[in-house]
C-alpha positions as semicolon CSV with decimal commas, in nm:
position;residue;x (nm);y (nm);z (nm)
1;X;-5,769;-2,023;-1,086
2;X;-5,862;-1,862;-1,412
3;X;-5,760;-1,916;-1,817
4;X;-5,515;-1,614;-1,727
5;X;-5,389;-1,821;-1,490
6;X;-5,335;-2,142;-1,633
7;X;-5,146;-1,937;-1,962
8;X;-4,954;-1,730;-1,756
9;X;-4,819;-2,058;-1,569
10;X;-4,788;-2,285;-1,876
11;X;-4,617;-1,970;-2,069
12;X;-4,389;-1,959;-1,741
13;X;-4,272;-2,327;-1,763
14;X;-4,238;-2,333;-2,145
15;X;-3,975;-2,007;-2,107
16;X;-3,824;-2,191;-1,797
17;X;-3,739;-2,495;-2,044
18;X;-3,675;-2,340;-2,361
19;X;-3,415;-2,110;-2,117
20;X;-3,247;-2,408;-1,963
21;X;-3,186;-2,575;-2,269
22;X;-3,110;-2,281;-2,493
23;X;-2,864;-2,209;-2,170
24;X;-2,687;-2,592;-2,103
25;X;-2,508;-2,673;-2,387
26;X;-2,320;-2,305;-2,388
27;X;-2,284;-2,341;-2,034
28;X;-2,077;-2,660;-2,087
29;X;-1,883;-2,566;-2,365
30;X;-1,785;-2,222;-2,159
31;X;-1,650;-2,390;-1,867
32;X;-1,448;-2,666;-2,104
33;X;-1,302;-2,335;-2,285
34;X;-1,246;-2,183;-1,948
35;X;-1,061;-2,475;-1,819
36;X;-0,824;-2,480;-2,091
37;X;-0,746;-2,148;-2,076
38;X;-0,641;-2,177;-1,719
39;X;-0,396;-2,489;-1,848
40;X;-0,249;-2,279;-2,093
41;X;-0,154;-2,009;-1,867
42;X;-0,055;-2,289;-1,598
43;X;0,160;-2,396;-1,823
44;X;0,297;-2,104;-1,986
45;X;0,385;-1,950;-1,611
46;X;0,556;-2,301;-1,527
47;X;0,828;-2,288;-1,880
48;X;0,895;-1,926;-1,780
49;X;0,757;-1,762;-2,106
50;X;0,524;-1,488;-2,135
51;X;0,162;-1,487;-2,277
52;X;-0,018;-1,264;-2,515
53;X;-0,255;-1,062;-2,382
54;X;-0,463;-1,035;-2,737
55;X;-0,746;-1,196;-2,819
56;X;-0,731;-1,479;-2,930
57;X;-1,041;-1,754;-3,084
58;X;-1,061;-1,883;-2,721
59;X;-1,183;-1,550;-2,657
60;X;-1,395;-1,498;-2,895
61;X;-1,596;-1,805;-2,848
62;X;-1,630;-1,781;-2,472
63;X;-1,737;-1,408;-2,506
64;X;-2,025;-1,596;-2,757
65;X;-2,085;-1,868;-2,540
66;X;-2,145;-1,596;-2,226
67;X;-2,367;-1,428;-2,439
68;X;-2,580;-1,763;-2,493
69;X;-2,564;-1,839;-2,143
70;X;-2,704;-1,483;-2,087
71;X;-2,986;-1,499;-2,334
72;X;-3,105;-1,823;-2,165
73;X;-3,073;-1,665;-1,805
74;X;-3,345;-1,395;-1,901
75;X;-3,576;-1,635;-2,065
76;X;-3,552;-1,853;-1,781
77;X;-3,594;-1,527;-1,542
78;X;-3,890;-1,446;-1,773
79;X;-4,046;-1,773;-1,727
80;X;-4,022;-1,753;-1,363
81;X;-4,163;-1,379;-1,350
82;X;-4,472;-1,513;-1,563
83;X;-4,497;-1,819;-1,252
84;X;-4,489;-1,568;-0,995
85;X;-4,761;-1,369;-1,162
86;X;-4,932;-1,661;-1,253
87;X;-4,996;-1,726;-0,923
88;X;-5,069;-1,357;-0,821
89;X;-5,310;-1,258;-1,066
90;X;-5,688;-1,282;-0,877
C-alpha cells in the first residue's frame, strides 16, 4: 500500500464519521417530529374534525431536518467511495 493509499483510506473514515454524526442527531429529531405528527392526525381522525393541509412549523423543521440527514448521507457515501478507491488504487 502506498501514501495515496493510506490518505485516501484515512480521508474515507474521517467523511464516514463526520457523516454519521453530522447525520444522527437530525435523524432523531426527524423521527420524534414524525411520530407526533402521526398522533396528531390519529387523533384528529378519532374526534371527527378535519386537519389543515398547510404547512405548518412541524413541516418546516422536518423538511430541514431531511435535508441534514441528506447532507450527512453523501458525506458518508463520499467517505465510503474514497475506501473503495482506497483500496483500488495500485
Amino acid at each position: 500500500m502506498g501514501v495515496a493509499n493510506l490518505i485516501m483510506l484515512f480521508l474515507g473514515g474521517v467523511l464516514i464519521v463526520f457523516g454519521y454524526l453530522r447525520a444522527r442527531e437530525p435523524w432523531a429529531r426527524y423521527r420524534a417530529l414524525r411520530e407526533q405528527d402521526a398522533n396528531i392526525a390519529r387523533y384528529e381522525a378519532w374526534r371527527g374534525g378535519l386537519r389543515d393541509e398547510g404547512t405548518t412549523g412541524a413541516s418546516v423543521a422536518m423538511q430541514v431536518l431531511r435535508r441534514q440527514v441528506r447532507d450527512g448521507a453523501i458525506a458518508i457515501g463520499t467517505g465510503i467511495i474514497f475506501v473503495i478507491a482506497g483500496f483500488a488504487l495500485p
